[in-house]
C-alpha positions as CSV (number, residue, x, y, z in Angstrom):
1,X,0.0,0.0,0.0
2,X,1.0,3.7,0.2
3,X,1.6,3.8,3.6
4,X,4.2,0.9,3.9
5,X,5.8,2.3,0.7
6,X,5.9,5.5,2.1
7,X,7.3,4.6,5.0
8,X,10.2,2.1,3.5
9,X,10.9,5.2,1.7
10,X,11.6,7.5,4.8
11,X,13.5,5.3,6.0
12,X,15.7,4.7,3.0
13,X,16.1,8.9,2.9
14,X,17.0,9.0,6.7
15,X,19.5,5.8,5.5
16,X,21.0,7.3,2.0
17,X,21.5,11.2,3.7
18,X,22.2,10.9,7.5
19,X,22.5,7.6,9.5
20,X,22.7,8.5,12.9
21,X,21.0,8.2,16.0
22,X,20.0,11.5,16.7
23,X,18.4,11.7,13.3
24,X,16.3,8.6,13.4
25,X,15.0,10.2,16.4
26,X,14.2,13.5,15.5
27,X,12.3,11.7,12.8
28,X,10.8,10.2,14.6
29,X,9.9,13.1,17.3
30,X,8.7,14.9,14.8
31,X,6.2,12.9,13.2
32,X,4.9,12.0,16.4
33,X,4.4,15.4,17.8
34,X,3.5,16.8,14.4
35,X,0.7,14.0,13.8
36,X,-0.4,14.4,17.5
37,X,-0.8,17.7,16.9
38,X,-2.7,17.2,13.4
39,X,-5.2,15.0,15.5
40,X,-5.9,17.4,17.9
41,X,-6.5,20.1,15.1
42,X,-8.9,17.7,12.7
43,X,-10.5,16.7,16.2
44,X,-11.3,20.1,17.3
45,X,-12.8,20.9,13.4
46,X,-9.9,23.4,12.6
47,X,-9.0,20.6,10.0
48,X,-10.4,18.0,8.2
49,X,-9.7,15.4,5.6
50,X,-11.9,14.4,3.0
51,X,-11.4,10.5,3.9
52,X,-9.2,9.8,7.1
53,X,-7.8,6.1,7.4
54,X,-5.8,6.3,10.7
55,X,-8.5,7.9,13.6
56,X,-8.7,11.1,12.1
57,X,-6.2,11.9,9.8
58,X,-4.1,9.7,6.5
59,X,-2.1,6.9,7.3
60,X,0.7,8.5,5.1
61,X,1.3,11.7,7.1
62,X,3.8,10.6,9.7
63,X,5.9,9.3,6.9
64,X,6.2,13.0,5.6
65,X,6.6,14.5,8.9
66,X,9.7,12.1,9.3
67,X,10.8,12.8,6.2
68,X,10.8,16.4,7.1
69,X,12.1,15.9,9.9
70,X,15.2,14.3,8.5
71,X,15.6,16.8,5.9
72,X,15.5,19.8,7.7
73,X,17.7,18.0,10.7
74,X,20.7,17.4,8.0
């Protein structure tokens, strides 16, 4: 599916750019805290998406908010 692609492929950026500890975990900070805070926003009916497949929001986004994460960490 999407999601696992997604995912195999933020990990293979975080492998191919940086490698290190600290920069698996900000990834992984981030897309926790950034998709915690997307919840709370699509909860409270700031946000919404037209079909949500993980509670309330895509199953993809904290693959992007890693991926960010990693990116803007290097």
């Amino acid at each position: 599916s999407v999601s696992l692609t997604l995912a195999a492929l933020s990990l293979g950026l975080w492998w191919t750019f940086d490698r290190s500890r600290s920069g698996l975990g900000l990834g992984f900070t981030i897309a926790v805290l950034a998709t915690l805070i997307t919840q709370l926003l699509v909860y409270n009916g700031v946000y919404q998406y037209t079909s949500p497949d993980f509670l309330y929001i895509r199953s993809w986004l904290p693959c992007i908010f890693f991926s960010g994460g990693v990116t803007v960490g290097n």
